[in-house]
C-alpha positions, -999 to +999 in steps of 0.1 A: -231-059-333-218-090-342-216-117-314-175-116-320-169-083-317-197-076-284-171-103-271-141-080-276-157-055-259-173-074-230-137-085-223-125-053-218-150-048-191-168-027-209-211-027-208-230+004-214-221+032-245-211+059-244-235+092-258-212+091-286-211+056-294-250+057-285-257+081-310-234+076-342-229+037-340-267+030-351-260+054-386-226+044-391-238+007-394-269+021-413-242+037-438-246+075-428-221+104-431-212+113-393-201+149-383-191+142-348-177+173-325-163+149-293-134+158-275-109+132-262-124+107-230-158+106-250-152+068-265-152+085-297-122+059-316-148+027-302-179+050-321-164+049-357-140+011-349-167-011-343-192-001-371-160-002-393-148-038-379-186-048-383-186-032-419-157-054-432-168-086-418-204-087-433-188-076-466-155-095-469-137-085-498-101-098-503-081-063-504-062-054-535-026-048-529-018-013-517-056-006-519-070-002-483-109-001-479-109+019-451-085+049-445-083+061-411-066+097-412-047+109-376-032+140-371-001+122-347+020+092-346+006+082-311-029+086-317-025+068-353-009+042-334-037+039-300-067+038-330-049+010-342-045-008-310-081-005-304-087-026-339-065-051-331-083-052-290-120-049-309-112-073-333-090-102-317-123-124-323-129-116-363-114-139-390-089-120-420-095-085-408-064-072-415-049-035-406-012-013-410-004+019-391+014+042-413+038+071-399+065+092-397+094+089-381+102+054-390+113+035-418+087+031-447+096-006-453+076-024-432+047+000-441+053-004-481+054-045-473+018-045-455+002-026-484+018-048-506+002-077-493-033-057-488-049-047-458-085-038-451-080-008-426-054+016-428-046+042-406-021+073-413-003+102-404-013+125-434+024+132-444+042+097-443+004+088-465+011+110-492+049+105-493+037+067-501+011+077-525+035+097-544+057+066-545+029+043-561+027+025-526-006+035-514-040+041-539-069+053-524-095+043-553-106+012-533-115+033-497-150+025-487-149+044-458-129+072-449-126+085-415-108+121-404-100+119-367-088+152-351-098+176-373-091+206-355-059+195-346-054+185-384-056+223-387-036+239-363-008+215-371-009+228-409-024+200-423-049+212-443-035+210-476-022+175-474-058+168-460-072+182-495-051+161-515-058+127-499-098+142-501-090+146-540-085+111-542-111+095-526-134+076-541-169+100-548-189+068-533-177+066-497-193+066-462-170+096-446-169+103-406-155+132-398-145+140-358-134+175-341-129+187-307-142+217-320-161+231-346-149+265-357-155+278-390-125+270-414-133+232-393-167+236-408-157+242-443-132+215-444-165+192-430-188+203-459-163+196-489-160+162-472-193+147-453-229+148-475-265+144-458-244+137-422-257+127-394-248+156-368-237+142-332-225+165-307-211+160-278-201+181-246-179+166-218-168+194-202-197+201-173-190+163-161-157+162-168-152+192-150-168+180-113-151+149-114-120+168-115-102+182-079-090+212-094-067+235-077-042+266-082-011+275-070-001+312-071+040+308-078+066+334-090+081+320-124+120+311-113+102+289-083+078+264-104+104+238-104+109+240-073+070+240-065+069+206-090+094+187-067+076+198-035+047+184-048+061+152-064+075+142-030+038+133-018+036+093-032-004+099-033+006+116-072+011+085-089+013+086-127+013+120-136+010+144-169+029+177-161+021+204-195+039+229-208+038+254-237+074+244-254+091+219-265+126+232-247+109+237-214+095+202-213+128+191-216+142+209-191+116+203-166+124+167-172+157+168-168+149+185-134+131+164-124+151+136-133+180+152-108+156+155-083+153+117-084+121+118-099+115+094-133+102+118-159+103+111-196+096+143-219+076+140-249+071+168-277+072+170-317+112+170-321+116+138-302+123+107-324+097+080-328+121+058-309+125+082-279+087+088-283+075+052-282+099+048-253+090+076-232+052+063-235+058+026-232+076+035-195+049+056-184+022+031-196+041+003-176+042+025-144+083+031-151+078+064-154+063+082-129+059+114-143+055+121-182+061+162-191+041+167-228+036+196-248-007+201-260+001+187-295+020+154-282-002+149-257-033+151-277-030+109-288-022+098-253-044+072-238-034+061-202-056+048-177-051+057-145-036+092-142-036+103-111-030+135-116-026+168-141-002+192-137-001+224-156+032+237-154+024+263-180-011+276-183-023+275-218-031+308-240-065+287-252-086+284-221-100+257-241-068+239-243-071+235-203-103+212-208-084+193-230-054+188-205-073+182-177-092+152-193-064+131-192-072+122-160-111+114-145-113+088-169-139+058-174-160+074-146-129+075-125-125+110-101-088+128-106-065+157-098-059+188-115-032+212-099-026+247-122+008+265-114-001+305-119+028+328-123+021+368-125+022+368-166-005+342-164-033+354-141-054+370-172-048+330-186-062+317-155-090+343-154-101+333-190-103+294-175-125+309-152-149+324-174-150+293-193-160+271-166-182+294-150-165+289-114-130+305-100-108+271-093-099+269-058-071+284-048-045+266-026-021+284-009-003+258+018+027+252-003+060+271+006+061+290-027+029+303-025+034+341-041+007+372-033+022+387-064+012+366-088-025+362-072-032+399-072-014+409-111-037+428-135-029+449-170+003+441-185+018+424-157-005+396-160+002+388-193+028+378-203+055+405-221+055+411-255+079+390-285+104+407-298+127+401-325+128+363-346+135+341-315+102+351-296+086+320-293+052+316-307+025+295-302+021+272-327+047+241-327+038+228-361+040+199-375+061+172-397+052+160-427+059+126-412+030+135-391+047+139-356+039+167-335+023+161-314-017+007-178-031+004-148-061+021-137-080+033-105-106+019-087-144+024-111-170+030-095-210+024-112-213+008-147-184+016-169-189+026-203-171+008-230-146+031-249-142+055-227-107+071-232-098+043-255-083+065-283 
């Protein structure tokens, strides 16, 4: 890497790569197609920045107006907005290295006036991208390297059709990196029309991830898990913490409870504006608000060090979905907490986490809400009853087309890998 940019990350305190930055940085700078499967925590954003940062410097090129070299596609406004943060912290040393951060949400005008003037990198939500390229703002004819973050998440949000349009467009003589959590098979086939003669990196965080992680259940009837939330929230030991939950509504409304209970909480979720969303993570970033209540799309750009703790208010339906929660915290080699409430209609969800982490999580019962009933449900009473008519609430929150949907840390201990958990 270039003496600049080793600076930039030696600054951050950062020394030793991560196996994802280990194994895809030497190909990227080589040129190569990556098909990465990393989950969030990996260091994956630092594995595709600083071959890109490195890319542009040796080959400086004056970018055409509206024509970005590199396109960075992110499935939400908050991770769009951390992978830029991470260009301008990677490359505060590099001369005329330029970047935008294009989203929904906001107004276009200060977007539209950066591609005006040309900028090498540009990274966007897909739906705010293609409103601008339908404009004439944004041309993709120049994009050298093209880079789709996310990829799963791309999917369930409903992207994949806006995905195939800005793929149409693209240059035929690119480097491509495509990036998944996961690689099922319609992920796959959206890889194949867009990576050739790849470079396959894989990478599996879970097993360490895991045993860093204090993980616990609670067994609570359903009307008591706010009341279980505030219990637990009065011990000052649970610091900056990430409380989930499946909807949008019920975020707010824990948050609101919590609030009353004289807690600071800040909800975030897909129907909260940009401005409400940039607030709600700027206070919980700067240690102003204690605890921030997310839904699993939201959530999936956040990059806080520091988090103390994970709450999952709701179990998730996707046992995989619990990995990704609990990742938030046990960060940069860092240990953390992971408390599960479990009502009755959950247990078969809490059985499935157990299957995929090959262990039962411990169970806790010394809290005053602590229900028998909800420990011992099986058949239908531990799942949860079925939807009925057009106001059942399904899984899926969706997405925009604007692309919405979705500090300080603890003590490290050993050598700290650089990236980790910068998104």
């Amino acid at each position: 890497m270039l003496p600049a940019i080793r600076r930039a990350v030696a600054e951050e305190g950062y020394t030793t790569p991560t196996p994802v930055q280990e194994q895809s940085i030497p190909h990227l700078l080589a040129g190569r197609d990556i098909l990465g499967c990393a989950q969030t925590g990996t260091g994956k954003t630092a594995a595709f920045v600083l071959p890109i940062l490195q890319h542009l410097t040796k080959i400086p090129r004056a970018p055409a107006p509206m024509r970005p070299r590199v396109l960075i596609l992110a499935p939400t406004r908050e991770l769009a907005a951390q992978i830029g943060d991470s260009i301008k912290t990677y490359g505060r040393h590099l001369r005329g290295v330029t970047h935008t951060v294009i989203f929904g949400g906001v107004g276009q005008n200060p977007q539209v006036q950066a591609l005006r003037r040309g900028v090498d990198i540009a990274i966007a939500t897909p739906g705010r991208l293609l409103d601008l390229m339908q404009q004439g703002f944004a041309k993709l004819d120049a994009v050298e390297i093209f880079v789709l973050d996310e990829a799963d998440r791309m999917l369930d949000m409903g992207f994949i059709r806006d995905i195939r349009k800005v793929i149409a467009v693209l240059p035929a003589r690119r480097q491509s990196l495509f990036f998944s959590a996961t690689l099922a098979a319609e992920v796959i086939e959206l890889a194949r029309t867009l990576v050739h003669d790849a470079i396959h990196v894989a990478i599996r965080p879970e097993a360490p991830a895991v045993e860093r992680i204090e993980q616990k259940v609670m067994f609570v009837d359903k009307p008591h898990k706010d009341d279980l939330l505030v219990h637990l929230l009065r011990d000052t030991r649970i610091d900056r913490v990430i409380v989930f939950t499946k909807m949008k509504h019920m975020a707010n409304r824990v948050a609101e409870r919590l609030a009353k209970a004289g807690v600071s909480a800040a909800a975030i979720h897909g129907n909260k504006s940009q401005t409400a969303r940039t607030s709600a993570m700027s206070g919980f970033k700067a240690g102003k608000v204690r605890v921030l209540v997310a839904t699993d799309i939201a959530a999936r750009g956040i990059d806080v060090d520091g988090i103390t703790h994970v709450i999952n208010y709701d179990l998730p339906a996707e046992p995989e979905t619990y990995i990704h929660r609990i990742g938030r915290t046990a960060r940069a080699g860092a240990d953390g907490d992971a408390i599960a409430f479990c009502c009755a209609e959950e247990r078969d969800d809490l059985r499935a986490i157990d299957r995929l982490i090959r262990r039962a999580i411990p169970v806790d019962t010394a809290h005053p809400y602590h229900s028998e009933t909800a420990r011992n449900a099986v058949g239908e009473a531990a799942r949860p009853p079925p939807k009925t008519g057009r106001g059942g609430q399904g899984r899926s929150q969706g997405g925009s087309r604007g692309g919405g949907g979705h500090g300080g840390g603890r003590p490290f201990h050993g050598t700290r890998s650089f990236g980790r958990g910068r998104r």
